[in-house]
C-alpha positions as CSV (number, residue, x, y, z in Angstrom):
1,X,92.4,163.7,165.8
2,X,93.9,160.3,165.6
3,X,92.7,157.7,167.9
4,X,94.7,155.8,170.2
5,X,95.2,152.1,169.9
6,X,92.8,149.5,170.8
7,X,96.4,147.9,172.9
8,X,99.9,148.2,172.4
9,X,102.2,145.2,170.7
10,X,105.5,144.2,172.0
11,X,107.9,145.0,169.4
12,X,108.7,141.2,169.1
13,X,105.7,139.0,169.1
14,X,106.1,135.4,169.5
15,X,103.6,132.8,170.2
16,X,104.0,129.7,171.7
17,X,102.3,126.3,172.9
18,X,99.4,123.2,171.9
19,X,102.3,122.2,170.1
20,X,102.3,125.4,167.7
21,X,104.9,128.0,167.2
22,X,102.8,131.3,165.6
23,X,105.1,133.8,164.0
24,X,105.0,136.8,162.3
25,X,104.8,136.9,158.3
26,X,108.5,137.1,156.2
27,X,109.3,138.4,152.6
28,X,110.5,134.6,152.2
29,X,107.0,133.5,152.8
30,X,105.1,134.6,150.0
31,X,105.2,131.7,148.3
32,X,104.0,129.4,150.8
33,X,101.3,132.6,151.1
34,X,99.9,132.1,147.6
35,X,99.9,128.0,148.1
36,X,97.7,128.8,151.3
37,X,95.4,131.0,150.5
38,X,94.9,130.3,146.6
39,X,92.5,127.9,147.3
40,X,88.8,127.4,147.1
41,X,87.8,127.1,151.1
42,X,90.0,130.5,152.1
43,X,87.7,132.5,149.1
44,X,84.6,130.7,150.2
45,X,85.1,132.0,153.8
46,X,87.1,135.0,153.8
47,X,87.8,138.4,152.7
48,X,91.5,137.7,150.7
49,X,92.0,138.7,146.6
50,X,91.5,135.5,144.5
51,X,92.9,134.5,142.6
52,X,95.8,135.0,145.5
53,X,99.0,135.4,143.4
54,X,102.3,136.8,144.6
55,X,101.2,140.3,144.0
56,X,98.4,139.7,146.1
57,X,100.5,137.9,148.7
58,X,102.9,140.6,148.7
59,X,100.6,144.0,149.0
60,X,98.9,141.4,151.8
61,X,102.1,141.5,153.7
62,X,102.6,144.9,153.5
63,X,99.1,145.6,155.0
64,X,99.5,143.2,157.8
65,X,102.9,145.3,158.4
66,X,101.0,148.3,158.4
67,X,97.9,147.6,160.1
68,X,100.9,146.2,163.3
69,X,102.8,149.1,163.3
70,X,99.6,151.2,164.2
71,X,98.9,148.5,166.9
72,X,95.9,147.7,164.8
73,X,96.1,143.9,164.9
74,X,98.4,141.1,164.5
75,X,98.7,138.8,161.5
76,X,100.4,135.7,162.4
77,X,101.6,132.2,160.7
78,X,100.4,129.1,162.1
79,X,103.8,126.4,162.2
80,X,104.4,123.7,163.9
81,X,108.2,124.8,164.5
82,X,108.4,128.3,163.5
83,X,109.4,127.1,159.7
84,X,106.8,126.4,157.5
85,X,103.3,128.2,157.4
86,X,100.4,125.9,157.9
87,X,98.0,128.5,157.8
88,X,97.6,132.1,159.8
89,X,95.9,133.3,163.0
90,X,94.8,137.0,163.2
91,X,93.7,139.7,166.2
92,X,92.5,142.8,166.2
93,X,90.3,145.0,167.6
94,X,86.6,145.1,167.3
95,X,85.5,148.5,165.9
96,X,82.9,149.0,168.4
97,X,84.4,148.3,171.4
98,X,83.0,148.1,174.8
99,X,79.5,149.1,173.0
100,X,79.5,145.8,171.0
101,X,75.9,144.2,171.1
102,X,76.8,140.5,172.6
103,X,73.7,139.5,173.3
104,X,72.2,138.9,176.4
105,X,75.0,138.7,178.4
106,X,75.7,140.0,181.8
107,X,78.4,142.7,181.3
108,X,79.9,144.0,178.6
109,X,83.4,143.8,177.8
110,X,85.6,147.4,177.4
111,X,88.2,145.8,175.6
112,X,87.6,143.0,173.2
113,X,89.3,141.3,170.0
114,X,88.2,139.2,167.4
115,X,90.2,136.2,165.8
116,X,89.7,134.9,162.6
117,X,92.1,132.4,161.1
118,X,93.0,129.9,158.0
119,X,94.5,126.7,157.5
120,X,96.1,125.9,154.1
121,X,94.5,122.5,152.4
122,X,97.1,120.2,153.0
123,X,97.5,121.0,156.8
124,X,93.8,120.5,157.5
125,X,92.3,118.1,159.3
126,X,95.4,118.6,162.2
127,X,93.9,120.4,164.6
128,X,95.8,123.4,163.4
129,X,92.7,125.8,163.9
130,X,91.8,124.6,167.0
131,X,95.0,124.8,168.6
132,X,95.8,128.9,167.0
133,X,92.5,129.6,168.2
134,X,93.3,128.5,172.0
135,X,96.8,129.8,171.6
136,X,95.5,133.2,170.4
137,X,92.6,133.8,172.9
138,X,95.3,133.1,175.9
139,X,97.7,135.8,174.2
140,X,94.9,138.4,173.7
141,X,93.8,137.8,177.7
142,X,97.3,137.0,179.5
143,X,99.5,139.8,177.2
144,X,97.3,142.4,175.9
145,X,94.6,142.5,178.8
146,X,91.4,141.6,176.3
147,X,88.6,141.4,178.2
148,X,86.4,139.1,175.7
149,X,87.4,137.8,172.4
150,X,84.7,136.9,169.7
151,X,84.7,134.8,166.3
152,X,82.7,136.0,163.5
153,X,81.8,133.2,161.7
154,X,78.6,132.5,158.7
155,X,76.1,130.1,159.6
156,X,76.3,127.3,156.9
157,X,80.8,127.4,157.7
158,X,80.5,124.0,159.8
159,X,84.5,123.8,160.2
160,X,84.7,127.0,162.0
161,X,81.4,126.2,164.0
162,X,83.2,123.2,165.6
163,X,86.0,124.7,166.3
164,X,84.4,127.3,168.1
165,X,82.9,124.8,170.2
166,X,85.5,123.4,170.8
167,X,87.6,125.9,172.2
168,X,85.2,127.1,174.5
169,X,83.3,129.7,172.6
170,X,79.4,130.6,172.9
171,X,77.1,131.2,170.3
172,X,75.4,134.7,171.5
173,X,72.1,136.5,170.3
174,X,73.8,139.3,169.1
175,X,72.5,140.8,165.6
176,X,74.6,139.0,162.6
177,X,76.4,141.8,160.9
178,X,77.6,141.8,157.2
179,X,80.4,142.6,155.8
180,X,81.2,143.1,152.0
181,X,82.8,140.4,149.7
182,X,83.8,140.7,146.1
183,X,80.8,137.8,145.5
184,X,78.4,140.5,147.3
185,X,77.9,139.8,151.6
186,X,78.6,137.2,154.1
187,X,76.5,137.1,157.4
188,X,78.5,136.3,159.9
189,X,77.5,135.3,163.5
190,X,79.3,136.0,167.4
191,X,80.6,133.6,169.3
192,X,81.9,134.8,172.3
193,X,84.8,133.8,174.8
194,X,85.2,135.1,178.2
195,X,87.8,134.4,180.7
């Protein structure tokens, strides 16, 4: 039995405003893929190949494709005009759904997504994050009806702390989970936004 998707996607997804235009991934964006995320600070803090060539940007793309036509998340470039990538904003579905452990508060959400994100080196320092993050949390409640939306983010990743701060998320008490690296684990904490 196949499970039904956490929500459905329009067939054309595009995401506008805080002075950002976030867009889906193109063939004709790989290179500016491997200048983004062949960096040090994208391995340090996420889950992408590294080195990140055009190979890896390529079978990257094709999973991101994938992983949208199954309405199993979105994968979006960060631009300032729908041209070049600055980075990328991503949603999808937490695995546990409405049983998710956030902590101590009230009720629990049946429908929530999780956004994680990167900015490329030379766009940093912009906003960027701040402003995808924002854009993305309005999308997931206004379009597809999330209830909560949550950052996963490791304790010692100050960047993403502050940004999550900023945008009006909460630290919560929730157990850290762990998730596999190439390097071994990262612990990751939930921060937690609700309408």
């Amino acid at each position: 039995m196949t499970s039904s998707p956490a929500y459905l996607l329009p067939s054309e997804i595009r995401v506008q405003g805080h002075g950002l235009w976030l867009r889906e991934w193109t063939d004709d964006d790989v290179p500016a893929m491997v200048e983004l995320f062949d960096e040090p600070e994208i391995d340090r803090w996420t889950p992408l190949t590294s080195p990140f060539d055009a190979e890896a940007a390529r079978a990257y793309l094709a999973r991101a494709r994938a992983s949208r036509a199954l309405h199993r998340g979105i994968q979006l470039a960060i631009t300032v005009d729908g041209g070049e990538p600055c980075g990328e904003v991503l949603l999808f579905p937490v695995a546990d759904g409405p049983g998710i452990d956030l902590g101590s508060e009230a009720a629990r959400p049946s429908r929530v997504g999780e956004i994680a994100y990167g900015i490329g080196a030379r766009h940093r320092r912009q906003g960027l994050a701040g402003r995808a993050v924002r854009l993305m949390t309005a999308y997931a409640r206004d379009e597809l009806g999330i209830d909560a939306v949550i950052l996963r983010i490791a304790a010692d990743n100050a960047a993403s702390i502050a940004v999550a701060r900023s945008t009006g998320f909460h630290h919560t008490d929730a157990e850290p989970i762990t998730r596999d690296r190439r390097d071994g684990h990262v612990v990751l904490h939930t921060w937690l936004h609700r309408a």
